[in-house]
C-alpha positions as CSV (number, residue, x, y, z in Angstrom):
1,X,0.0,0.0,0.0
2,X,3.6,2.7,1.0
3,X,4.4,1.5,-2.8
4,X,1.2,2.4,-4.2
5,X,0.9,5.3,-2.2
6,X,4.5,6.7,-2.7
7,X,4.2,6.0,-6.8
8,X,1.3,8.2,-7.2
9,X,3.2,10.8,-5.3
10,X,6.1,10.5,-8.1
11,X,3.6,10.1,-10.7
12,X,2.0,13.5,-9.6
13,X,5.0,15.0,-9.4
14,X,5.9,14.3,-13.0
15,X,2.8,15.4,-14.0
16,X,2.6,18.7,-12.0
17,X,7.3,18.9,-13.7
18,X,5.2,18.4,-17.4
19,X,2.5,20.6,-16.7
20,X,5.2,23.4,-15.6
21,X,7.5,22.5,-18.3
22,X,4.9,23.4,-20.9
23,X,3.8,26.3,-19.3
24,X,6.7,28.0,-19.4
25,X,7.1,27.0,-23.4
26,X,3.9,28.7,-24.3
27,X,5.3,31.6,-22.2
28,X,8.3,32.0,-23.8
29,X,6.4,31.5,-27.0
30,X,4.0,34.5,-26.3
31,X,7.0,37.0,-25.3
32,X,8.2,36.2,-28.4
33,X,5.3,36.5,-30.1
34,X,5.1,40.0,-28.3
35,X,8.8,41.2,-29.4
36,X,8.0,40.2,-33.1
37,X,4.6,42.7,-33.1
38,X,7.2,45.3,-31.6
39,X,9.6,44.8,-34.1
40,X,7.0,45.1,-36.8
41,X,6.0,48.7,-34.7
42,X,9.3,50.1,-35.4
43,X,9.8,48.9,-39.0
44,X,6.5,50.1,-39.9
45,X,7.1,53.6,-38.9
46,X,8.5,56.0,-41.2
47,X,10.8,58.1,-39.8
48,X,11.4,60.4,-43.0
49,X,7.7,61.7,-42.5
50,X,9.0,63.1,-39.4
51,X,10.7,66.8,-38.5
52,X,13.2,66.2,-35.2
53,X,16.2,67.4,-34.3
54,X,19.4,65.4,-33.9
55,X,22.0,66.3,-31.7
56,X,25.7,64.5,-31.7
57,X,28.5,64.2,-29.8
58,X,32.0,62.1,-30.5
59,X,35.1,61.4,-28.5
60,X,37.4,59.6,-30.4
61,X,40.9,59.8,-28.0
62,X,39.9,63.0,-26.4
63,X,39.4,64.7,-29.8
64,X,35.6,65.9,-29.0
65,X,33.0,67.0,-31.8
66,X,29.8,67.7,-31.2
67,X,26.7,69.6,-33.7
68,X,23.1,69.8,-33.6
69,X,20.9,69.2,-36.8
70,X,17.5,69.6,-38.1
71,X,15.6,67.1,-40.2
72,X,12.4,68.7,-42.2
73,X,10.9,66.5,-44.3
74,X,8.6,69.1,-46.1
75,X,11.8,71.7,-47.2
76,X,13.3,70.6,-50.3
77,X,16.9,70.5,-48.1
78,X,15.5,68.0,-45.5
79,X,18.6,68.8,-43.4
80,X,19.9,71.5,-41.8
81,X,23.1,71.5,-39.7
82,X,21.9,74.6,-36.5
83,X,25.1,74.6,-34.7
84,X,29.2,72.4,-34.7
85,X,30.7,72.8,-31.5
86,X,29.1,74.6,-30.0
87,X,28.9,77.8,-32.5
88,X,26.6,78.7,-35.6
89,X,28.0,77.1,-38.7
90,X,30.1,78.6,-41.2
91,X,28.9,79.1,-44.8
92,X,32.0,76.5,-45.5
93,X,30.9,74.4,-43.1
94,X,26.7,74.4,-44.1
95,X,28.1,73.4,-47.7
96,X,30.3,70.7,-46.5
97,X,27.0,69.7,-44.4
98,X,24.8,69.7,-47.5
99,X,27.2,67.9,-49.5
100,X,27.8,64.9,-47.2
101,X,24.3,64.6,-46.6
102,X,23.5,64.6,-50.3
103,X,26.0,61.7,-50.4
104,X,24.6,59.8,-47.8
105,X,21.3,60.2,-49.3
106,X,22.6,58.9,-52.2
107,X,23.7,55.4,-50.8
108,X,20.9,54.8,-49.1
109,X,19.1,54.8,-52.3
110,X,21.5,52.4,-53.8
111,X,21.6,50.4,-50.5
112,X,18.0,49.9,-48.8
113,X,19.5,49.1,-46.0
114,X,21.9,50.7,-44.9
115,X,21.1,50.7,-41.1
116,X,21.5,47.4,-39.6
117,X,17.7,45.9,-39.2
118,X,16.4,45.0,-35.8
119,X,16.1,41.3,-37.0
120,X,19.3,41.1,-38.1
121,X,20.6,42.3,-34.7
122,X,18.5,40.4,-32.6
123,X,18.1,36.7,-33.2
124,X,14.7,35.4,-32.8
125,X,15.8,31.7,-32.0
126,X,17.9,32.5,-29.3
127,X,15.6,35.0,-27.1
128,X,15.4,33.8,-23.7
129,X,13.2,35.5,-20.1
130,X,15.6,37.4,-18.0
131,X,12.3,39.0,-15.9
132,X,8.9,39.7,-16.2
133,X,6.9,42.1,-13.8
134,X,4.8,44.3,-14.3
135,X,5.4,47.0,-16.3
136,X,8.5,45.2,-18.5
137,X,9.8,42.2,-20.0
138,X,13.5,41.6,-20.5
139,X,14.8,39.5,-22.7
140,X,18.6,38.0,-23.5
141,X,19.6,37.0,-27.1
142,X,22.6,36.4,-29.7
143,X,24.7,38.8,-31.5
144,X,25.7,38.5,-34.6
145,X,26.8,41.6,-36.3
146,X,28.9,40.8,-39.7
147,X,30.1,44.2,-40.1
148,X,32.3,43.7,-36.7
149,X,33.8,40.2,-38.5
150,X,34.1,36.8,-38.7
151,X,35.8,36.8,-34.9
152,X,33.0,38.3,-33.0
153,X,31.0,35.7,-33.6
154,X,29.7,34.3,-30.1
155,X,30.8,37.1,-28.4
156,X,28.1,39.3,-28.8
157,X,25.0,39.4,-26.3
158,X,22.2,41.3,-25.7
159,X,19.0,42.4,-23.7
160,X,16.3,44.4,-24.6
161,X,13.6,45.9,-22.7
162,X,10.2,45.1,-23.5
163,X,7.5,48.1,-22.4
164,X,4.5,46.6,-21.2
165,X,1.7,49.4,-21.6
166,X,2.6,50.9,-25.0
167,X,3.5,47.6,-26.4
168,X,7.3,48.7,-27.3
169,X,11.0,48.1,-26.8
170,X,12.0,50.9,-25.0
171,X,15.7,49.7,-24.9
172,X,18.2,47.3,-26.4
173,X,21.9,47.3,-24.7
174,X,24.5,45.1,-27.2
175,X,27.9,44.4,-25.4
176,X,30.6,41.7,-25.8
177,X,31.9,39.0,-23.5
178,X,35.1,38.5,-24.8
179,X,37.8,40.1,-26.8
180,X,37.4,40.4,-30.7
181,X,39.4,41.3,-33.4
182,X,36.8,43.1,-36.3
183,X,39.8,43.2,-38.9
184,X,43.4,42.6,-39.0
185,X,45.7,44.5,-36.8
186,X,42.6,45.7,-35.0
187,X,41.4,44.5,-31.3
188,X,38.2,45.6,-29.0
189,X,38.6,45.0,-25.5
190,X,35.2,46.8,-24.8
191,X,32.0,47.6,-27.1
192,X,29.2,48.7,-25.5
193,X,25.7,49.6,-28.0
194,X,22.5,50.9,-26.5
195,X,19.6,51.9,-28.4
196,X,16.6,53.7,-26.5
197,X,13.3,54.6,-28.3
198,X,10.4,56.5,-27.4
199,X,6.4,55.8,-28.3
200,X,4.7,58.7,-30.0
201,X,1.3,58.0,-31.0
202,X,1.7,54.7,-32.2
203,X,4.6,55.3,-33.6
204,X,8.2,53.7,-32.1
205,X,11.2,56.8,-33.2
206,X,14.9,56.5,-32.0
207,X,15.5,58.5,-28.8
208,X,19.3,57.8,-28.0
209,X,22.2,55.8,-30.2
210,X,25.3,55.5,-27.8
211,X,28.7,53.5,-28.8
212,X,31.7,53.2,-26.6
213,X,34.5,51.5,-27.5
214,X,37.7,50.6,-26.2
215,X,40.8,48.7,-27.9
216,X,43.5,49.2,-29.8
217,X,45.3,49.4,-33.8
218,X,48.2,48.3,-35.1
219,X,49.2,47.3,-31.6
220,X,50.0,50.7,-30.8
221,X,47.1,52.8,-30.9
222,X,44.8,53.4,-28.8
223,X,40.8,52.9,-30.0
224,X,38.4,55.0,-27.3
225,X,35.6,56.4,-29.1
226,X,32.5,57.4,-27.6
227,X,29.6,58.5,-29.7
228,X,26.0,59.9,-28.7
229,X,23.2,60.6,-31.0
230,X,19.8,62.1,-29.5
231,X,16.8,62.6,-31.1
232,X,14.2,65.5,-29.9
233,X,11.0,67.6,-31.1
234,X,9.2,64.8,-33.2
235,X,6.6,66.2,-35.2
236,X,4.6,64.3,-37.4
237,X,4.6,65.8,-41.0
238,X,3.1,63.1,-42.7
239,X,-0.6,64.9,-43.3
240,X,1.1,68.2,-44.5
241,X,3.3,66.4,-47.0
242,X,0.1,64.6,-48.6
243,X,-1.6,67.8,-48.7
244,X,1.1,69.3,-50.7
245,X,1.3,66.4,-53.1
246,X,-2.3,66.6,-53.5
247,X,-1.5,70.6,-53.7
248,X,0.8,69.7,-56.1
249,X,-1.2,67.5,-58.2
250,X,-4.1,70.2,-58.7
C-alpha cells in the first residue's frame, strides 16, 4: 500500500514537472510573439515623415566633436546643420554639411539598408526571459553583427527591454563577453551599444544611439571612441506632406 501510495506521489510530481514545463514553453512562445509585433512597430514607422532634431557628440581619443541638426521632411533640403561645436555654422561648413548629406542620401538609395535591421541584430531563435513584472519584460539574445567580422562571432550578447503598456521596446543594450578582433591588426577589448526609443502615437522613433569602444590598432594605438546621437522635437509631417502632393497634383 507505502508502494502504491509513494508511486502516485512521483507520478504527480511528474505530472505537475510536465505541466510546468509546458507552461513556461507557451510563455516563452507568447513574449516572443510580443517582441516580433514590436519589431514590426518600429519597421512600420517611417521616420522620413517626421521633423526632429538630432544632436551628436563624438570622443574619439579626447578629440571631442559635437553639432546639432534639423531634419524637415517638407523643405526641399531636409537637413539643416543649426550649430558644430558649440557655435553657428560657417557658410563653409553648411556646404560641406549639404554635400555629405546629399551623399549619404545617395547610398541609401543604392543600398535599402543601410542601417543594420532590428532582426538582423536580434536573433529570434535564441531569445530567452531574464524577468517579467509588471510593467517590462526583459529578454537575452545572440549577437551576430557581420560588419564587426568573422571573430566576434559568439561574443556578442544582448537584452532588450520590452515596455508593457505601449506595447514597445523601449531599450536594447548590445555588449561583448570576450575580446574580438573586427579586422586585421585591429582588437576591442570593450563595445558597448545601446539603443533607447520612445512611443509617440503609435509610432516607435529612436531617442538615443550611444557607442563606446575601447581597444587598440596596429598594436600601438589606442581605440576610445565614444559616440552619442539624441533625437528630440518629433513632429509628425506626414498629413502636411500629402496635402502638398495633393496641392501639387491640382
Amino acid at each position: 500500500m507505502m508502494k502504491k501510495y509513494y508511486l502516485l506521489l512521483i507520478c504527480f510530481g511528474l505530472v505537475l514537472n510536465v505541466s510546468a514545463a509546458e507552461k513556461t514553453i507557451a510563455e516563452l512562445a507568447s513574449f516572443k510573439e510580443k517582441i516580433n509585433h514590436a519589431i514590426i512597430k518600429i519597421e512600420q514607422t517611417e521616420k522620413k515623415l517626421w521633423s526632429y532634431k538630432v544632436s551628436r557628440y563624438e570622443d574619439e581619443e579626447g578629440d571631442i566633436s559635437s553639432s546639432i541638426e534639423q531634419h524637415s521632411p517638407q523643405l526641399i533640403e531636409q537637413w539643416s546643420l543649426k550649430q558644430i561645436n558649440g557655435q553657428l555654422p560657417t557658410n563653409k561648413q553648411i556646404k560641406k554639411f549639404a554635400k555629405k548629406k546629399q551623399e549619404q542620401s545617395n547610398t541609401e538609395k543604392k543600398e535599402v539598408n543601410i542601417q543594420l535591421p532590428l532582426r538582423k541584430l536580434i536573433n529570434p531563435e535564441s531569445l530567452s526571459l531574464v524577468s517579467n513584472d509588471e510593467k517590462n519584460i526583459v529578454m537575452a539574445f545572440n549577437v551576430n553583427i557581420k560588419k564587426l567580422g568573422k571573430d566576434s562571432r559568439g561574443k556578442l550578447q544582448g537584452t532588450l527591454i520590452y515596455q508593457k503598456e505601449n506595447q514597445f521596446i523601449e531599450k536594447i543594450t548590445i555588449w561583448n563577453n570576450a575580446d574580438f578582433s573586427p579586422m586585421f591588426t585591429a582588437n576591442i577589448t570593450d563595445l558597448t551599444l545601446t539603443f533607447t526609443f520612445v512611443h509617440i502615437n503609435g509610432s516607435v522613433l529612436p531617442k538615443q544611439n550611444e557607442m563606446k569602444m575601447i581597444g587598440s590598432f596596429a598594436y600601438f594605438t589606442e581605440i576610445n571612441e565614444t559616440s552619442l546621437d539624441s533625437f528630440s522635437d518629433y513632429d509628425y509631417q506626414g498629413e502636411q506632406l500629402n496635402s502638398n502632393i495633393s496641392h501639387i497634383g491640382h
